[in-house]
N, C-alpha and C positions, 0 to 999 in steps of 0.2 A: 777833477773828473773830466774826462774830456766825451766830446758832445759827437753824437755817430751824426752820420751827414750820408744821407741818400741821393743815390740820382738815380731817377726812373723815366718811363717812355709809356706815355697814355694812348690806347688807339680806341677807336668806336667797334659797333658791329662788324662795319666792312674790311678793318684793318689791313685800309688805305693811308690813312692820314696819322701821322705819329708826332705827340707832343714829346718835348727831353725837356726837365725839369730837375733841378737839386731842393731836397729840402729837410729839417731835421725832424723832421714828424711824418715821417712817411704815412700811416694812419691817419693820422687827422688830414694832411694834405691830401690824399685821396679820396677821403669820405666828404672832404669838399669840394673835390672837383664832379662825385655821383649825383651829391646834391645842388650842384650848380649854385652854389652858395656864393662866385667872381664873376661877374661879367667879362666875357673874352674870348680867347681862341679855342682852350677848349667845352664851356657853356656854347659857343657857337656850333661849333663840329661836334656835340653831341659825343666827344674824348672822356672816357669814364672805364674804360678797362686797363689796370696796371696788368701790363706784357712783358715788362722787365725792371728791374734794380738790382743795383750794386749798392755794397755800402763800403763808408769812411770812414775811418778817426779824424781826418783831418779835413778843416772845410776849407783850405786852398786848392789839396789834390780833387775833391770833389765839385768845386768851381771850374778846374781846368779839365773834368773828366766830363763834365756838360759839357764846357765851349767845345770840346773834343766831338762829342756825339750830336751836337746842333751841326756841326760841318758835316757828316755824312752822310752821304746817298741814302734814297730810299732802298736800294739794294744792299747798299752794308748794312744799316739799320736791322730789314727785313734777316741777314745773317746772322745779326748780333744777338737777336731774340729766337729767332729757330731753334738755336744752338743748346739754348737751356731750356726753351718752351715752347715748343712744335707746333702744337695746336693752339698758339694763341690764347692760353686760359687764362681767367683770370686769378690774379695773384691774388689779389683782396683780401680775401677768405683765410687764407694760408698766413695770413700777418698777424691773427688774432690766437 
């Protein structure tokens, strides 16, 4: 059975600052980053809104679809999420 592989992009209230992350648990890895459950980048910045994901079958193209999104501008970024979720909402809710 092959194992889905998420990458998402965390932003706070102000959605200024955007974390990119892969992981296979989208759900649980997000309800850890609301509860601050990892000391880090984002427990520091207050990053607790999922603004976007993609998902994988395969966790090399999902490795290389991060390192892809950690390179981009805050203007592609802010593109990349527009494009399927304009006002910024959060996804969270919609996972369950």
């Amino acid at each position: 059975m092959m194992k889905m592989m998420y990458v998402y992009i965390l932003t706070g209230k102000s959605n200024f600052v955007f974390y990119v992350e892969v992981t296979d648990d989208l759900v649980r890895r997000v309800w850890e980053h609301k509860n601050k459950l990892h000391d880090g980048f984002t427990a520091r910045y207050n990053l607790n809104k999922l603004v976007y994901y993609e998902v994988y079958d395969d966790e090399l193209t999902a490795i290389e679809r991060e390192k892809t999104l950690k390179k981009y501008y805050k203007k592609t970024k802010r593109q990349l999420i527009e494009a399927k979720n304009k006002y910024y909402d959060d996804l969270y809710d919609t996972l369950m």
